[in-house]
C-alpha positions in Angstrom: -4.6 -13.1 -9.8 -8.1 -11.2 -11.7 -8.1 -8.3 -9.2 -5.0 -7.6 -7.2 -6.1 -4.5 -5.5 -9.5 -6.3 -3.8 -7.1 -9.5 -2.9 -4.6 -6.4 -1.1 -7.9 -4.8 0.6 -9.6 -8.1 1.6 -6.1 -9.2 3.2 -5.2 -6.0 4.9 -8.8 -6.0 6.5 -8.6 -9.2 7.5 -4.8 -8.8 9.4 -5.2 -5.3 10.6 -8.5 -4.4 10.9 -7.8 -0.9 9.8 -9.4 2.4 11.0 -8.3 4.2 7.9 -7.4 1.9 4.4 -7.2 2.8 1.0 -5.1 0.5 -1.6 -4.7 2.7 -4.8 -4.0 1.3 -8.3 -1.4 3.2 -9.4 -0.1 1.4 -12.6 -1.7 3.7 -14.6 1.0 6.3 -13.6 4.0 4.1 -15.4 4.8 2.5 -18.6 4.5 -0.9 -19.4 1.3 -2.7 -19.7 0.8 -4.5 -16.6 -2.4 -3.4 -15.6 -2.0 -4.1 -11.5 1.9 -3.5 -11.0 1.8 -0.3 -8.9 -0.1 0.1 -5.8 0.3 2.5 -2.9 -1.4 1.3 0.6 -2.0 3.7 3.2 -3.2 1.8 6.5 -3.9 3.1 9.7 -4.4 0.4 12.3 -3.6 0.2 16.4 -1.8 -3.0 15.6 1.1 -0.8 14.3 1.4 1.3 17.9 4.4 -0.8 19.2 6.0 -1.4 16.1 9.0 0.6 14.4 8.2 1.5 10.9 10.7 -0.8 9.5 8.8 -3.6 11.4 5.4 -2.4 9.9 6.8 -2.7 6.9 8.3 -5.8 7.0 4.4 -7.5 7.9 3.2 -6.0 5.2 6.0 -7.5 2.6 5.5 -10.6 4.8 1.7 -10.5 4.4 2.4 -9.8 0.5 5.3 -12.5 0.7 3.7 -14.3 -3.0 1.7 -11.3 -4.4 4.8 -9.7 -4.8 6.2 -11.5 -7.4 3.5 -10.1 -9.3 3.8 -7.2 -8.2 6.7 -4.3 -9.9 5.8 -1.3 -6.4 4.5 -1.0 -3.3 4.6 2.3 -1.6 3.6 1.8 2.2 2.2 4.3 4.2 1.9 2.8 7.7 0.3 5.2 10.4 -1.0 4.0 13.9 -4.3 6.0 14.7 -2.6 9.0 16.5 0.2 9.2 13.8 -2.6 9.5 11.0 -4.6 12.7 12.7 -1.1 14.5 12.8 -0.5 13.7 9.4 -3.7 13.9 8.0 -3.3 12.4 4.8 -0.1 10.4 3.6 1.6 11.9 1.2 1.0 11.8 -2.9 3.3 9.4 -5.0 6.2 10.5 -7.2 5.9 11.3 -11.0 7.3 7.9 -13.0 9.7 9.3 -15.7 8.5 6.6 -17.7 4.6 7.0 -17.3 1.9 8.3 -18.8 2.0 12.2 -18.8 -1.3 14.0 -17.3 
């Protein structure tokens, strides 16, 4: 797949019809030269207000069921609308020990 991270938006839009989405190419953070192998998702969508996050986060690995054998992480911030104003923001990723240093 050309561009991994508008395949992960289009689909996320599609099955959640977020309020709130960003899907964040984060491979540039760690070593190795895969070029679309890290990606963090933050989604806030009402579909998640009856679901345990363990249950959000098995739909999106469900949703993701083929894309993730091409894909080395997936950090999933899942957040139903009322969860995200109290947050207000999800939180930043952790420092690879094997990444680039910035």
């Amino acid at each position: 797949m050309r561009d991994m991270q508008q395949h992960l938006t289009q689909q996320l839009e599609i099955s959640l019809n977020p309020t709130h989405l960003e899907v964040i190419n984060e491979s540039h953070n760690h070593s190795g030269p895969a070029s679309e192998s890290h990606f963090k998702l933050v989604v806030v969508s009402d579909y998640f207000s009856d679901l345990k996050l363990i249950d959000r986060h098995r739909f999106v690995n469900q949703l993701f069921k083929e894309e993730l054998s091409h894909i080395h992480a997936l950090a999933m911030h899942t957040y139903t609308p009322d969860e995200w104003v109290i947050k207000n923001g999800a939180p930043d990723s952790p420092k690879c020990a094997g990444g680039s240093k910035s």
